[in-house]
Backbone as JSON Lines, residues from 0, in Angstrom:
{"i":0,"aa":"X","n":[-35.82,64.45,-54.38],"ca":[-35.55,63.1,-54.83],"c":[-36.69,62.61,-55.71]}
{"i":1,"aa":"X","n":[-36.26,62.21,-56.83],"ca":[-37.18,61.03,-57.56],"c":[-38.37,60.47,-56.67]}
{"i":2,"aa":"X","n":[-37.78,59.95,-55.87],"ca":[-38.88,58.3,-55.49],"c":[-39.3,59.4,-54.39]}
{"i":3,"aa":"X","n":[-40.28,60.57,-54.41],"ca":[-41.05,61.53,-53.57],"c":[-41.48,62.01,-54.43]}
{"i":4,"aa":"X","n":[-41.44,61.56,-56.02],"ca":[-42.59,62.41,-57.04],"c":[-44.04,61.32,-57.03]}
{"i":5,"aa":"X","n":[-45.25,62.13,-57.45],"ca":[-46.18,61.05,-57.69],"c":[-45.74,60.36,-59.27]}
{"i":6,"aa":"X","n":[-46.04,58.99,-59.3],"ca":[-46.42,58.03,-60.59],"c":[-47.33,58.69,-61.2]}
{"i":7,"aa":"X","n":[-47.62,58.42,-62.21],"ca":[-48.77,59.11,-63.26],"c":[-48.94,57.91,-63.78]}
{"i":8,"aa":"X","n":[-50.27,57.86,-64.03],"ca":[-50.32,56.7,-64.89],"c":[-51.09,57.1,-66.58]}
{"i":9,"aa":"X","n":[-50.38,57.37,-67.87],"ca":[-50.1,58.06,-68.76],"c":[-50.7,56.83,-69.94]}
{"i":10,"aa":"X","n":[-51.71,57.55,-70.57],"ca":[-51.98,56.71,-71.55],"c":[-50.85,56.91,-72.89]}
{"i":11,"aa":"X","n":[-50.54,55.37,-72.8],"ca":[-49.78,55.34,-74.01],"c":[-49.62,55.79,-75.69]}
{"i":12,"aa":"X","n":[-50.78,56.22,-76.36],"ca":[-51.35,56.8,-77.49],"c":[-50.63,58.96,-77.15]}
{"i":13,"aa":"X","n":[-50.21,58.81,-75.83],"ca":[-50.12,60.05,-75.59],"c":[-48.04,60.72,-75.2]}
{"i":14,"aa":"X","n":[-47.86,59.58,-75.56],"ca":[-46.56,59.07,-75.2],"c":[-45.68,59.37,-76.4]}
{"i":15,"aa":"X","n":[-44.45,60.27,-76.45],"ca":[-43.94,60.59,-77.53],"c":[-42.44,60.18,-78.17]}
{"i":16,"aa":"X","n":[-42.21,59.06,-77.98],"ca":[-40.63,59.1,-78.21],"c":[-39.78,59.75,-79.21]}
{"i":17,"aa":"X","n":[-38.52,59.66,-78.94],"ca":[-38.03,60.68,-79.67],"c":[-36.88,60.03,-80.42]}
{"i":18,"aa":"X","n":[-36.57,58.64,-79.61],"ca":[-35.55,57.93,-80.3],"c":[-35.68,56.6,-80.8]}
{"i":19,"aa":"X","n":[-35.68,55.72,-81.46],"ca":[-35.19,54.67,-81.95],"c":[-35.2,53.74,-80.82]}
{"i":20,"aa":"X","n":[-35.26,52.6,-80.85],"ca":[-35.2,51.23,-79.72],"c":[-34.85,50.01,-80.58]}
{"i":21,"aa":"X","n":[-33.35,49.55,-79.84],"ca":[-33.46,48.28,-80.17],"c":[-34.47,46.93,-80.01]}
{"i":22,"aa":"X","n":[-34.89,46.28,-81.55],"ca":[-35.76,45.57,-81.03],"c":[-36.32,44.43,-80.46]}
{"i":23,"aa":"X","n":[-35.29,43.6,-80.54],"ca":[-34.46,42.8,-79.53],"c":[-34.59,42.9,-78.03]}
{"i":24,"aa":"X","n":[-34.17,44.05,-77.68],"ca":[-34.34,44.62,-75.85],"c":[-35.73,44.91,-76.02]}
{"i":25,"aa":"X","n":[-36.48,45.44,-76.82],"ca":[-37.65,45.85,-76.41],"c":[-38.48,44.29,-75.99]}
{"i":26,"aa":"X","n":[-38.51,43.25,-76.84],"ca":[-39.26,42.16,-77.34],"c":[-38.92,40.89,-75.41]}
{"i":27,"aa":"X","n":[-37.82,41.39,-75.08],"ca":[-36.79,40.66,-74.05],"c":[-37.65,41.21,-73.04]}
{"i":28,"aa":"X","n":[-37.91,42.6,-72.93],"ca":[-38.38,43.3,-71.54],"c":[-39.69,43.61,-71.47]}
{"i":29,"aa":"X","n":[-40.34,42.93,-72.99],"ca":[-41.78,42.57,-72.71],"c":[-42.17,40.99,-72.18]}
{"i":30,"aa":"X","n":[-41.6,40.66,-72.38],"ca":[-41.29,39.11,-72.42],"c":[-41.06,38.98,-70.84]}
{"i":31,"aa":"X","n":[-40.18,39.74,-70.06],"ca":[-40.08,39.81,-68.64],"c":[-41.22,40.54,-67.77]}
{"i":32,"aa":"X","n":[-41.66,41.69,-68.15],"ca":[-42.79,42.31,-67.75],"c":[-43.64,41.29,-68.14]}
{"i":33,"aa":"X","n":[-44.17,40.4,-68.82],"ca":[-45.14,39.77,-69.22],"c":[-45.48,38.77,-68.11]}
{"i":34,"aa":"X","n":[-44.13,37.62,-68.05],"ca":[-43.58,36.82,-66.78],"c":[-43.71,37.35,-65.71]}
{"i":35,"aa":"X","n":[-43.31,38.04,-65.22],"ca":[-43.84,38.95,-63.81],"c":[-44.46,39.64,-63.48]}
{"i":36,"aa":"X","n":[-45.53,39.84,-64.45],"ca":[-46.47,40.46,-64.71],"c":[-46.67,41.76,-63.5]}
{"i":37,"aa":"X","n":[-45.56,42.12,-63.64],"ca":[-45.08,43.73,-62.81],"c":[-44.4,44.72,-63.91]}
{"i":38,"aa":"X","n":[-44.9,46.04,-64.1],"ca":[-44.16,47.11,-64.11],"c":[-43.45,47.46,-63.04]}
{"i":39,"aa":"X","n":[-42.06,47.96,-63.43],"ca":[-41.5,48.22,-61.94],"c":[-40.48,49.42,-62.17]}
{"i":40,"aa":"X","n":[-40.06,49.93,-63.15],"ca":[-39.67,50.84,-63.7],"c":[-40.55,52.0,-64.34]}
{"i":41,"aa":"X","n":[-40.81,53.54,-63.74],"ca":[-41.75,54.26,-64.54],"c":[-40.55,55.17,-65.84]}
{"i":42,"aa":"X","n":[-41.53,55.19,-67.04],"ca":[-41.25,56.21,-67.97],"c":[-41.39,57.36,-67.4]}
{"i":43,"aa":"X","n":[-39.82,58.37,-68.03],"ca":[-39.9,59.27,-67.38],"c":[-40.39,60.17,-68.63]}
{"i":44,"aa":"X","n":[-41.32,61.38,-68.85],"ca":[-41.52,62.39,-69.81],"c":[-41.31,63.71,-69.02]}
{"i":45,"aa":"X","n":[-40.83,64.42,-70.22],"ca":[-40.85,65.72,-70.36],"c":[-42.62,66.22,-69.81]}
{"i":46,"aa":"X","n":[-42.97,67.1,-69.11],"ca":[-44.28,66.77,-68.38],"c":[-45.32,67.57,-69.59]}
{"i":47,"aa":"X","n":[-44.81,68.97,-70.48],"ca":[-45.7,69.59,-71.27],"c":[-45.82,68.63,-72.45]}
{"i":48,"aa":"X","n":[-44.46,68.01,-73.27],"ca":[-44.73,67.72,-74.71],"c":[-44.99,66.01,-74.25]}
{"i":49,"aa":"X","n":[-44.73,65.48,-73.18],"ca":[-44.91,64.08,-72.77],"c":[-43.87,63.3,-74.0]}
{"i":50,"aa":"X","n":[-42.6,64.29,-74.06],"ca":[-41.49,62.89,-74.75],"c":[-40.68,62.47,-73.46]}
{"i":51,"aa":"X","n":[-40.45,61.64,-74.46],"ca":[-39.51,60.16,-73.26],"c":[-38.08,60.6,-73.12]}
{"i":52,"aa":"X","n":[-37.98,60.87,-72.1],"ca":[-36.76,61.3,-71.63],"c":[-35.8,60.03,-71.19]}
{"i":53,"aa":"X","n":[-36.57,59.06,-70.8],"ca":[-35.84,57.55,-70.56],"c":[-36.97,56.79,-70.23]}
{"i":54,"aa":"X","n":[-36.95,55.3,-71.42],"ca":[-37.82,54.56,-71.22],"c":[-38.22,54.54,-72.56]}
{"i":55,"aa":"X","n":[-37.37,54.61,-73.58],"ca":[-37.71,54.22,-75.21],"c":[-38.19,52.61,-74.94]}
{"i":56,"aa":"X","n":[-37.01,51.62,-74.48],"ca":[-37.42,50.04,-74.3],"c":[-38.7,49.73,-74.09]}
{"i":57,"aa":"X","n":[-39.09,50.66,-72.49],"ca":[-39.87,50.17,-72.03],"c":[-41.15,50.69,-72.63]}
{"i":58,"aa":"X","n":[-41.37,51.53,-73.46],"ca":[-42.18,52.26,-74.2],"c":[-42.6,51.43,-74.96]}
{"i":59,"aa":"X","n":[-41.87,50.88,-76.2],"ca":[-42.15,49.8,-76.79],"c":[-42.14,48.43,-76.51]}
{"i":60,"aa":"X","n":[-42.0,48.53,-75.46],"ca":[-42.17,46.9,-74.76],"c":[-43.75,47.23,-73.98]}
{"i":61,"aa":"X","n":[-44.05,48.2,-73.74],"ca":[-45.58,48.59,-73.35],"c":[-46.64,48.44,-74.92]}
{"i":62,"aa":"X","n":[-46.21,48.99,-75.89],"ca":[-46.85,48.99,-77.3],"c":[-46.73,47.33,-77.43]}
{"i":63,"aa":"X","n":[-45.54,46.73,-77.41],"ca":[-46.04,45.18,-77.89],"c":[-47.04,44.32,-76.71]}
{"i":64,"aa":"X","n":[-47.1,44.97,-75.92],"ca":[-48.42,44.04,-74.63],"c":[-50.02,44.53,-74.31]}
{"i":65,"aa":"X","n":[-49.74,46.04,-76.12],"ca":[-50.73,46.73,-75.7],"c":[-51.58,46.72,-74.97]}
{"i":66,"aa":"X","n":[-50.61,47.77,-73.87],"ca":[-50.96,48.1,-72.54],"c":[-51.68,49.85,-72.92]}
{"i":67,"aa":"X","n":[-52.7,49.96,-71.96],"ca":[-53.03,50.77,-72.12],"c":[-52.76,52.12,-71.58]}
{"i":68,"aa":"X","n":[-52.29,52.22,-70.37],"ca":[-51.36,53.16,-69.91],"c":[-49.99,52.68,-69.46]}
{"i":69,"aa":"X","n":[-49.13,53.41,-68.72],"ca":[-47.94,53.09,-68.15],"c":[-47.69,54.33,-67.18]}
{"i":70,"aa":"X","n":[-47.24,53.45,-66.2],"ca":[-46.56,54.38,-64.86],"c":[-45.7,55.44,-65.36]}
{"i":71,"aa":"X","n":[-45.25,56.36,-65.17],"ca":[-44.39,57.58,-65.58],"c":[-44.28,58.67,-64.69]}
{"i":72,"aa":"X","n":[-42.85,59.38,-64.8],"ca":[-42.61,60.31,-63.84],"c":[-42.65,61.73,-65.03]}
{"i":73,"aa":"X","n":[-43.45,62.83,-64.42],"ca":[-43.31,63.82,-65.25],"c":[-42.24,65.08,-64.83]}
{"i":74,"aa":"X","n":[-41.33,64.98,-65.72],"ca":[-40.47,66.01,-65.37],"c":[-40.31,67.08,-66.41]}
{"i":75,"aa":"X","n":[-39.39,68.19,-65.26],"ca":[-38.86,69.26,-66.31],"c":[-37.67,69.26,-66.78]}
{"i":76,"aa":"X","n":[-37.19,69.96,-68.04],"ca":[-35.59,69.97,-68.46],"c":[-34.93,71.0,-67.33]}
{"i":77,"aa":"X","n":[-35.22,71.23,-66.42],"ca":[-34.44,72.08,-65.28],"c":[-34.47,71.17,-64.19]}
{"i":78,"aa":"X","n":[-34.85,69.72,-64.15],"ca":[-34.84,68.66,-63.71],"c":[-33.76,67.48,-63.62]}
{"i":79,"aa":"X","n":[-33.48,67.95,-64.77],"ca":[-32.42,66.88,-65.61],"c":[-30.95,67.41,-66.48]}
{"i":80,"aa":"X","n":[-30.08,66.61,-66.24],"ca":[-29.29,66.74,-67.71],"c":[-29.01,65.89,-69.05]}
{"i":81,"aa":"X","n":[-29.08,66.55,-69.74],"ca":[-28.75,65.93,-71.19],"c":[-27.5,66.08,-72.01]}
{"i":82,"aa":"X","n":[-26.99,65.29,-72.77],"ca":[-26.24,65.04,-73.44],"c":[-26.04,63.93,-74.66]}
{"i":83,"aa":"X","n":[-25.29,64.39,-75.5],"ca":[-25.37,62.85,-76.71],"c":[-24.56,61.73,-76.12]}
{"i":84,"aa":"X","n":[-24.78,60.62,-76.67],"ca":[-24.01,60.06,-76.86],"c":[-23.03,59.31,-78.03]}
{"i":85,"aa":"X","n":[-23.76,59.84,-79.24],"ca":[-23.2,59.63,-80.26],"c":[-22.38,60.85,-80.97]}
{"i":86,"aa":"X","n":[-21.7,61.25,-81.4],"ca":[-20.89,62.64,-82.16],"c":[-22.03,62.59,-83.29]}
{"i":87,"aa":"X","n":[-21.99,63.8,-83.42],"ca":[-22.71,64.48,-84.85],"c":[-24.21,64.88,-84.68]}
{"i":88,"aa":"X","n":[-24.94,64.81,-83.74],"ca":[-25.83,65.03,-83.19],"c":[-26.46,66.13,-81.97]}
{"i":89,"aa":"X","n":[-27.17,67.31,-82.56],"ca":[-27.47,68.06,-81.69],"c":[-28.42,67.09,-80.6]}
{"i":90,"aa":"X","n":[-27.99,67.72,-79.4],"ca":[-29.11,66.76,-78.48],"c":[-29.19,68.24,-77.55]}
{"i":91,"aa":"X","n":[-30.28,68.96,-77.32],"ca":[-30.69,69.55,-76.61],"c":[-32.07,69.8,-76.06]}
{"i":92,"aa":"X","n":[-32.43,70.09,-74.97],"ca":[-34.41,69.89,-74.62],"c":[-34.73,70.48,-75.67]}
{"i":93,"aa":"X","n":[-34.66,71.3,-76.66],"ca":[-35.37,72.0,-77.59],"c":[-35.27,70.62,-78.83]}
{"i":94,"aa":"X","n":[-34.35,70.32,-79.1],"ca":[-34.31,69.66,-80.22],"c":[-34.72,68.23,-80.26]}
{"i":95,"aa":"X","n":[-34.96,67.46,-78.67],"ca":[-35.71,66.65,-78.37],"c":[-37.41,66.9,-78.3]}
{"i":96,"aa":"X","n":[-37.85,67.53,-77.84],"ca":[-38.77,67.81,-77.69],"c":[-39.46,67.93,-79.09]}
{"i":97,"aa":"X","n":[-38.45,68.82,-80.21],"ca":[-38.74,68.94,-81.81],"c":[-39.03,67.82,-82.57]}
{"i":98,"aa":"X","n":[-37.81,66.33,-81.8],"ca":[-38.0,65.23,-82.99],"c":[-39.12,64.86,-82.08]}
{"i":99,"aa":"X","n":[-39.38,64.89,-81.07],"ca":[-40.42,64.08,-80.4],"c":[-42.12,64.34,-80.96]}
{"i":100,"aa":"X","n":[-41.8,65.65,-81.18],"ca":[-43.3,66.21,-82.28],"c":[-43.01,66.0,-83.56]}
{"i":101,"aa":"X","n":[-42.03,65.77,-83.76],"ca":[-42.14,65.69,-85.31],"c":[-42.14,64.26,-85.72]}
{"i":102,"aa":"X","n":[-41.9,63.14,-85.05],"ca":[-41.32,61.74,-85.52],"c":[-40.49,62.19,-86.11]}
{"i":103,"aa":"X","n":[-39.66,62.81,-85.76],"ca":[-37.97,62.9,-86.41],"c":[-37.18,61.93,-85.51]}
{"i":104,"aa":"X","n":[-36.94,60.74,-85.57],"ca":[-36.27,60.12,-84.05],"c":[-34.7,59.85,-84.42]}
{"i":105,"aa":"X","n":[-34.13,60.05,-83.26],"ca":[-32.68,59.89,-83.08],"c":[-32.63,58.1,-83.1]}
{"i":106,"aa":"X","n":[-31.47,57.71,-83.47],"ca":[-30.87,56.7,-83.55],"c":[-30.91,56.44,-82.44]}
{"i":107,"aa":"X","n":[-30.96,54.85,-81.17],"ca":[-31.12,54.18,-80.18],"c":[-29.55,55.15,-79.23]}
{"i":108,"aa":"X","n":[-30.59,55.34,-77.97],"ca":[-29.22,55.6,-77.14],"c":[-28.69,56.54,-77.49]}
{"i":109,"aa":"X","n":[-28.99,57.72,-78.02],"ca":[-28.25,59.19,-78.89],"c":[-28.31,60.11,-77.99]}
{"i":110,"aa":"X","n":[-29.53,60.15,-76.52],"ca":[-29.87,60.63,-75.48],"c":[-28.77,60.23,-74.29]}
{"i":111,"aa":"X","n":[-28.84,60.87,-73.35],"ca":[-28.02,60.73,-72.22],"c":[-28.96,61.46,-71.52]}
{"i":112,"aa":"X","n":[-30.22,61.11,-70.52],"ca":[-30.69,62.02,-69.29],"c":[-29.93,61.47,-67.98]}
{"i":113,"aa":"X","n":[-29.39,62.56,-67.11],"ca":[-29.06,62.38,-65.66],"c":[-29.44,62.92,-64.82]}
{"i":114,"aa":"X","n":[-30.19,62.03,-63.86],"ca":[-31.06,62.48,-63.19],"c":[-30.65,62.59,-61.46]}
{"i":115,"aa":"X","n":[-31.46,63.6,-60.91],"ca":[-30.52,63.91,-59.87],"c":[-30.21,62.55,-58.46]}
{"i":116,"aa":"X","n":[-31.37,61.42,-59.1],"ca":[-30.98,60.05,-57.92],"c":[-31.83,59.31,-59.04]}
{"i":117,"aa":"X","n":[-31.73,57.96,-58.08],"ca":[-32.31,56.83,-59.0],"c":[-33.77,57.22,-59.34]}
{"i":118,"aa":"X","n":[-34.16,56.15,-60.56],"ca":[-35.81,56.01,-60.57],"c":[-36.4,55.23,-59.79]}
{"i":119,"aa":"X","n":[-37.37,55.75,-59.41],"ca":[-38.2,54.94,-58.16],"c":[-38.73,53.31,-59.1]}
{"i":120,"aa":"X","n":[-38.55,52.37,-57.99],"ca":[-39.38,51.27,-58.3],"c":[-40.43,51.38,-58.37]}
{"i":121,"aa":"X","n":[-41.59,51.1,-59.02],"ca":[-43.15,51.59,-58.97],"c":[-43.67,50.08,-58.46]}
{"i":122,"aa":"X","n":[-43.82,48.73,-59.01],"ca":[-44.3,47.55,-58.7],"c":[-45.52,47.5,-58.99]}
{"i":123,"aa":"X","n":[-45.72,48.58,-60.14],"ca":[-47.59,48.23,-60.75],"c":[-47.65,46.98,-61.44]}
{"i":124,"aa":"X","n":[-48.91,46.19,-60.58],"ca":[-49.56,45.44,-61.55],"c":[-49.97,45.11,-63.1]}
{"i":125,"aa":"X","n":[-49.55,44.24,-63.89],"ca":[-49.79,44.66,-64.96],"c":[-51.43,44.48,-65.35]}
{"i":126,"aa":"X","n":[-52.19,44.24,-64.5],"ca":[-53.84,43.96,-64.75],"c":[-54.03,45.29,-64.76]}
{"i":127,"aa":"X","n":[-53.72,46.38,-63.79],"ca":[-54.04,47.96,-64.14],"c":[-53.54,48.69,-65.53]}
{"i":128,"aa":"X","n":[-52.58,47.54,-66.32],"ca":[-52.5,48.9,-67.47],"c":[-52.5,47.6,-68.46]}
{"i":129,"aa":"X","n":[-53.21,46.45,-68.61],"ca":[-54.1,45.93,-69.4],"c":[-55.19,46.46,-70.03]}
{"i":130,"aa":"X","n":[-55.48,46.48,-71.66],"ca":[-56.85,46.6,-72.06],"c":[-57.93,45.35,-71.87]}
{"i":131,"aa":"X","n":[-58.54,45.54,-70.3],"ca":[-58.85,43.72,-70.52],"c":[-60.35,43.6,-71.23]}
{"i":132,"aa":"X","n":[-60.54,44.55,-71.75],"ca":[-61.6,44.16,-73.07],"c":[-60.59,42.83,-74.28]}
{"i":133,"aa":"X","n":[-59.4,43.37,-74.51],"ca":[-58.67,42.84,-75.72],"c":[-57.73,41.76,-74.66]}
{"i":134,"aa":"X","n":[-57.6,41.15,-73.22],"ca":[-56.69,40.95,-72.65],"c":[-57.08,39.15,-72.45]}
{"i":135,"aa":"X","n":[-56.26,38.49,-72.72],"ca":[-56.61,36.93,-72.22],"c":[-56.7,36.7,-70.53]}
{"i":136,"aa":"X","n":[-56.63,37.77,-69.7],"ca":[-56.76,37.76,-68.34],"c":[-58.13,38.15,-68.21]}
{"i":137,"aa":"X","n":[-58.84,38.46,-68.86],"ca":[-59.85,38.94,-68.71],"c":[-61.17,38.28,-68.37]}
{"i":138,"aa":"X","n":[-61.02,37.79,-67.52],"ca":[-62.31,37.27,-66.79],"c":[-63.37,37.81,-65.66]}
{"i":139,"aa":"X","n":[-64.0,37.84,-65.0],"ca":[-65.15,38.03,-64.06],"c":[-64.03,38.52,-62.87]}
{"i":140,"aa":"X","n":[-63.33,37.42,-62.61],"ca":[-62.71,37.53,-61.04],"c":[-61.43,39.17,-61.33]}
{"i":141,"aa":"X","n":[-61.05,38.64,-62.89],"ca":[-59.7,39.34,-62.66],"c":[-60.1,41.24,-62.77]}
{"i":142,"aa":"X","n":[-61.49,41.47,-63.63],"ca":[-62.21,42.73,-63.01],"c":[-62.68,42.74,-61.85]}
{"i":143,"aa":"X","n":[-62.66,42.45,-61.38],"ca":[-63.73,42.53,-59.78],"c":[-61.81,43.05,-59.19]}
{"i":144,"aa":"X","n":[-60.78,42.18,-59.1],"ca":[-59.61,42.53,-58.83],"c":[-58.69,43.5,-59.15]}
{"i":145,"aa":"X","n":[-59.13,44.27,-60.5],"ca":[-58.87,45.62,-61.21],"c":[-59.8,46.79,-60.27]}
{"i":146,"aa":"X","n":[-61.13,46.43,-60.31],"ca":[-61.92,47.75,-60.64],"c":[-61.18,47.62,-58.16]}
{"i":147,"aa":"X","n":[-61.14,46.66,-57.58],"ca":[-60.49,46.53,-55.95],"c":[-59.55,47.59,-55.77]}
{"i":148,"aa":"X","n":[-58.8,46.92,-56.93],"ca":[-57.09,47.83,-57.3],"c":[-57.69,49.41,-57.38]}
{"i":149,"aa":"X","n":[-57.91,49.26,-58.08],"ca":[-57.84,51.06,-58.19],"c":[-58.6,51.75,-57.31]}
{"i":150,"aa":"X","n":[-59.82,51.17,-56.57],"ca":[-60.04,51.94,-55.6],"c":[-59.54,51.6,-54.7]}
{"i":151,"aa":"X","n":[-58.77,50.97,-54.51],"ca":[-57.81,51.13,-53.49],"c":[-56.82,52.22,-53.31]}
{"i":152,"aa":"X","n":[-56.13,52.19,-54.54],"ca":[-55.0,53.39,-54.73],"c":[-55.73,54.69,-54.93]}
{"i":153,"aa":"X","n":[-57.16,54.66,-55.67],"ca":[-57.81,55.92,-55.3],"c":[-57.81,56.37,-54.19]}
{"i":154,"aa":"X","n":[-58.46,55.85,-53.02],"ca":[-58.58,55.94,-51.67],"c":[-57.15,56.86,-51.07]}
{"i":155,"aa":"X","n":[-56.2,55.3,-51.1],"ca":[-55.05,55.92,-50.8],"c":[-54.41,56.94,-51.03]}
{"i":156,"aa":"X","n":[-54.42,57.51,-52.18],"ca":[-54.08,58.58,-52.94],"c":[-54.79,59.91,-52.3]}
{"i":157,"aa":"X","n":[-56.07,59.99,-52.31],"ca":[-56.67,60.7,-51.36],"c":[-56.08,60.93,-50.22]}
{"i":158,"aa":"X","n":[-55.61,59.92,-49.37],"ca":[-55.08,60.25,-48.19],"c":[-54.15,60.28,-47.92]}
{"i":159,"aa":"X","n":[-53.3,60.65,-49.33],"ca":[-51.93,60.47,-49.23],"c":[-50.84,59.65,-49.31]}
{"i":160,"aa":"X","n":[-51.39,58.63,-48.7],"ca":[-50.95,57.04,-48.38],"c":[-50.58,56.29,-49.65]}
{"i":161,"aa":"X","n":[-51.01,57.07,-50.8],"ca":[-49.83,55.8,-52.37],"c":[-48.74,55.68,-52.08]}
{"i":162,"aa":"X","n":[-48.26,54.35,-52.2],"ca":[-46.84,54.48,-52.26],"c":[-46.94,53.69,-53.4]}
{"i":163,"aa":"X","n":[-46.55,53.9,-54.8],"ca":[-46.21,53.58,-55.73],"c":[-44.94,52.65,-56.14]}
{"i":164,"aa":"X","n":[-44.05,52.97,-54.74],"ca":[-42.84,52.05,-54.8],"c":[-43.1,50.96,-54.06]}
{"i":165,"aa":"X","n":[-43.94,50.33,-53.48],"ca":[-44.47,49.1,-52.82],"c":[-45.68,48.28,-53.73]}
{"i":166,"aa":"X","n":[-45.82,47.42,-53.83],"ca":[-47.06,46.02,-54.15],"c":[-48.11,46.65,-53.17]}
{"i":167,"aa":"X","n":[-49.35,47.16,-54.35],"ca":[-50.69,47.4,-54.37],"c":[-51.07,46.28,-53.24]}
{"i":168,"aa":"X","n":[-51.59,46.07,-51.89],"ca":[-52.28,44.93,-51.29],"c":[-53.22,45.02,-51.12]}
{"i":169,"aa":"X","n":[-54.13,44.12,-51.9],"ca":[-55.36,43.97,-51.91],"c":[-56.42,43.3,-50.82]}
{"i":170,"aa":"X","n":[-55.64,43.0,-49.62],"ca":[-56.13,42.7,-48.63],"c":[-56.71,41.38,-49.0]}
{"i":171,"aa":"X","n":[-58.11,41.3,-48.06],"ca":[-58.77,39.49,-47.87],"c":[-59.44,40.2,-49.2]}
{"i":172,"aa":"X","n":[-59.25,39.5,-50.1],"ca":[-59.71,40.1,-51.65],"c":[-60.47,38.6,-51.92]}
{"i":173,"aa":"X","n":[-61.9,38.24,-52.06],"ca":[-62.42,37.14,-52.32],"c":[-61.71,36.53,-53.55]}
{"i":174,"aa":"X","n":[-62.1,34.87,-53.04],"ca":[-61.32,33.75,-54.05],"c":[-62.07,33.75,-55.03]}
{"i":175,"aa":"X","n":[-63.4,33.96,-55.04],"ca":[-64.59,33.98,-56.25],"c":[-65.11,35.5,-56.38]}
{"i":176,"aa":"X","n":[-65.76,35.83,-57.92],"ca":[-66.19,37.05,-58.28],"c":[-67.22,37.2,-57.71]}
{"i":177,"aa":"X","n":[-67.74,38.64,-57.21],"ca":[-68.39,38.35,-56.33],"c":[-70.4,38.26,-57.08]}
């Protein structure tokens, strides 16, 4: 099952799409990620060439909040199935993977991946895949609450204990920086 893979958390500069995004939905589901300042859906990639197997939207809805990484599941094409959805279009892992290195991109939605169960909810924070050098959150308290975060999930991770599909709790996390 999906939601028993680890999250990755995948710098975006490394991220390859292969298709087209309406830009409209993209601008809508940054606009909501922004407001709830939760990721909660991971990008899924192909795990060697890191193209987007699903999650063009959210790809570019990560580029307009330039975010610096994003949650993602890495998979294989013996993982998944594919298919077009438009006529006239080869769509196969080889020929995805091709426009995905090449910036050759398919027209929005030309992909069909089916995957063997749902995608896991992830519920990352969006302060962890903020650049908060460049970020208007970026204050004293809200690093002291980043650099908490991640050793927290470091820790956890170590011991097994991430659950990526639950809210990071930061415990009695001081009201002031410390």
């Amino acid at each position: 099952m999906l939601c028993s893979l680890p999250i990755h958390f995948v710098r975006i500069d490394l991220i390859r799409p292969n298709e087209r995004h309406h830009a409209e939905h993209a601008a809508a589901l940054a606009d909501t990620i922004m407001r709830e300042q939760l990721w909660r859906i991971p990008i899924t990639l192909e795990r060697n060439s890191m193209a987007v197997m699903d999650g063009h939207h959210r790809f570019e809805a990560a580029r307009r909040l330039k975010l610096n990484h994003v949650p993602c599941l890495l998979l294989d094409y013996d993982q998944v199935e594919v298919s077009a959805t438009r006529q006239g279009y080869v769509v196969t892992p080889e020929e995805i993977v091709r426009r995905a290195r090449t910036g050759d991109l398919y027209p929005p939605k030309t992909t069909r991946h089916r995957f063997s169960s749902p995608l896991p909810v992830c519920n990352i924070s969006l302060w962890l895949l903020q650049d908060r050098g460049a970020s208007p959150l970026s204050s004293p308290t809200l690093r002291s609450v980043n650099r908490l975060a991640a050793k927290i999930m470091r820790k956890s991770a170590e011991r097994g204990e991430f659950r990526p599909d639950l809210p990071l709790d930061l415990g009695n996390f001081p009201s002031r920086a410390p």
